[in-house]
C-alpha positions in Angstrom: 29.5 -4.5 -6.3 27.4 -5.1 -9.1 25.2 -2.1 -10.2 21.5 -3.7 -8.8 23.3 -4.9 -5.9 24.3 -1.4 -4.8 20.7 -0.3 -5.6 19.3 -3.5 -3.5 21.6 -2.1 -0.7 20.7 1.3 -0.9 16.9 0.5 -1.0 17.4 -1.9 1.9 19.3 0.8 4.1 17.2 3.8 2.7 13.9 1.3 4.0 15.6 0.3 7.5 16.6 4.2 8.1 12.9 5.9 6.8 11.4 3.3 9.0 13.6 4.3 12.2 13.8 7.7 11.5 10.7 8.7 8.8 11.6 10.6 5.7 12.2 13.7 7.3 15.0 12.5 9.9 16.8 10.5 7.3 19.6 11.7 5.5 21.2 10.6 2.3 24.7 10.7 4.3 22.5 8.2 6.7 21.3 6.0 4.1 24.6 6.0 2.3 26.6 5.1 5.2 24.5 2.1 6.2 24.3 0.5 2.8 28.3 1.2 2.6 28.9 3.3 0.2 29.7 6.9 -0.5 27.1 9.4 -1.0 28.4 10.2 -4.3 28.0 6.5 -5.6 24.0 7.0 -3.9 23.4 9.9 -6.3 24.7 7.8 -9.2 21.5 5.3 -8.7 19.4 7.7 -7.6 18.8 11.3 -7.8 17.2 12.4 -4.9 16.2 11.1 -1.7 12.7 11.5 -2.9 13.6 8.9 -5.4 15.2 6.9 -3.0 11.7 6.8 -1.1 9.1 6.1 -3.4 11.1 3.4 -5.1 11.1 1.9 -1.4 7.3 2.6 -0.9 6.5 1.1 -4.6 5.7 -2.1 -3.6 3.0 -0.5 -1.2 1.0 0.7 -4.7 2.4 -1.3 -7.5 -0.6 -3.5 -7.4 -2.6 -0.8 -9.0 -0.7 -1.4 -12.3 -2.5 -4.4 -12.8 -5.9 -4.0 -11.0 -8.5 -4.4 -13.3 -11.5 -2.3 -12.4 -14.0 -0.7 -15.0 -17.8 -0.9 -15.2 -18.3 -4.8 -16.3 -16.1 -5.7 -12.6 -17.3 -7.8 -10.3 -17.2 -5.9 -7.4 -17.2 -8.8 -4.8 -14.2 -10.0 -7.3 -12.5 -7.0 -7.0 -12.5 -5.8 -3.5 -11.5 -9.5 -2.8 -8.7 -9.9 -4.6 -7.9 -6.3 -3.1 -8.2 -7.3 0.2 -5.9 -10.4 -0.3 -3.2 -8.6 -1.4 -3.0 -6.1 0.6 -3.6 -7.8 3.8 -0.3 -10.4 1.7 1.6 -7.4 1.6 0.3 -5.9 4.5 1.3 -8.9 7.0 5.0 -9.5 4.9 5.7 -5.5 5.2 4.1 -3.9 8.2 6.8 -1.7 9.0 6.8 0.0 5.8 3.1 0.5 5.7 2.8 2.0 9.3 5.5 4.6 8.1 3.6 5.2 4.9 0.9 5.7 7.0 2.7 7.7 9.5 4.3 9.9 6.9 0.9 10.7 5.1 -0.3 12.5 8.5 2.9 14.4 8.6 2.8 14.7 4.6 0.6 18.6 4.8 3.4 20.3 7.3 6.8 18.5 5.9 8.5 18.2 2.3 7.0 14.9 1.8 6.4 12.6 -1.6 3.2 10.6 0.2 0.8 13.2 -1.4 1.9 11.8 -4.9 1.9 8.3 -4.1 -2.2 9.4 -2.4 -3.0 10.7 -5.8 -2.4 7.7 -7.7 -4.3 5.3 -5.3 -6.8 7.9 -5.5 -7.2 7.6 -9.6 -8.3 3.9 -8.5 -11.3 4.7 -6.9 -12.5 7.1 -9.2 -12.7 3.8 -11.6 -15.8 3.3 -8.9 -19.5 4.5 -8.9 -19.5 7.5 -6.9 -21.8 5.3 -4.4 -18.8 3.3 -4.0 -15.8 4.8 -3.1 -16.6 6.5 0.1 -17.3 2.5 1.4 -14.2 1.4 -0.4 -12.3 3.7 0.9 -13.3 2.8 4.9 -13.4 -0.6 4.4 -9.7 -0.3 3.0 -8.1 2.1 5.5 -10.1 -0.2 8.3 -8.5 -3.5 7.0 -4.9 -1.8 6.6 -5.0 0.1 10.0 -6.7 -3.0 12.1 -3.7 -5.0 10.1 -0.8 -2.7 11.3 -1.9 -2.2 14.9 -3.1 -5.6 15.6 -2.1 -7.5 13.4 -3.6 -11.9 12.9 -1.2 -14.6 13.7 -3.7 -17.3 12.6 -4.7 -17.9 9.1 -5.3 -14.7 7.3 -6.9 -16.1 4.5 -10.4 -17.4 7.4 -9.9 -14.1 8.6 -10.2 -12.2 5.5 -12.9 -14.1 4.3 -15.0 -13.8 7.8 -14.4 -10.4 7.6 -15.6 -10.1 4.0 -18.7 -12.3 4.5 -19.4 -10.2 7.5 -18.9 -6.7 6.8 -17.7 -6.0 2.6 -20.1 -8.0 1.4 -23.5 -6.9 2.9 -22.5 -3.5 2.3 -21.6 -4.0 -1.6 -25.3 -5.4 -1.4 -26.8 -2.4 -0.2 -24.8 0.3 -2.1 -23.1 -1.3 -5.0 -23.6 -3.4 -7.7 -27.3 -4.3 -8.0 -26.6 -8.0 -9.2 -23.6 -8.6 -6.5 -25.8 -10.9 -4.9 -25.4 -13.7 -8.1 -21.4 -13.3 -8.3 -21.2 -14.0 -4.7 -23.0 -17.9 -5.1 -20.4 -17.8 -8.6 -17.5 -17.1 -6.8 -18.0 -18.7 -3.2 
């Protein structure tokens, strides 16, 4: 096996055994034996099962590395191309975001790398106005957890926008950006 096929298996295993048994109840032995290899070949790719994970999870916050956000945003812009993604990757991956969102609850009373993966979504929202992020941050966790416990069959793209028409928007009018009301007619 080629070396990024054995990491492609390990990651694969590693993501089918933290989403049966979380990141406490899975063992490198585990992950190891399901991708087929030894443990020692594991260790060669990866140095620790914490490794193992957040390469797994990545996906889950690798859009921050190219979210643009800084005072001259378009807010409506922002939280909408946002939204898309998320709810993209949120309807392509659901397993792994309920057991990052699983894990996070757990992440306080277990050896658990969530709280480093929290603290770089965090550094996002302190790119918004104060006034901002506490409605970002609902509107976001209401969006993911509405997507992983029912979750649309239809097309996601009516239902985001409905619910962004509906419910994003006039709050970004009330407590964001005072001139959100001209990029929505731009954009729309």
């Amino acid at each position: 096996m080629k070396k990024a096929e054995t990491q492609q298996a390990i990651l694969s295993a590693a993501k089918k055994m933290f989403i049966t048994n979380g990141y406490k109840g899975t063992t490198t032995v585990q992950i190891a034996k399901e991708a087929g290899i030894s443990e020692m070949t594991l260790f060669r790719h990866f140095p620790s099962k914490e490794e193992i994970f957040l390469t797994v999870i990545h996906p889950l916050v690798s859009f921050l590395d190219n979210l643009d956000v800084n005072s001259q945003s378009d807010m409506r812009k922002t939280v909408r191309d946002l939204m898309e993604n998320r709810l993209r990757f949120l309807l392509e991956e659901r397993d792994l975001v309920r057991l990052v969102v699983m894990e996070s609850f757990l992440a306080e009373r277990s050896e658990n790398p969530i709280p480093n993966v929290m603290a770089r979504v965090e550094e996002l929202f302190f790119l918004f106005e104060p006034h901002q992020r506490e409605l970002l941050v609902r509107v976001i966790a209401g969006f993911i957890l509405s997507g992983i416990f029912m979750p649309q069959k239809a097309n996601h793209n009516d239902g985001l926008e409905l619910f962004l028409q509906n419910a994003v928007y006039p709050l970004l009018e009330r407590f964001g950006q005072k001139d959100s009301s001209d990029t929505c007619e731009e954009n729309h």
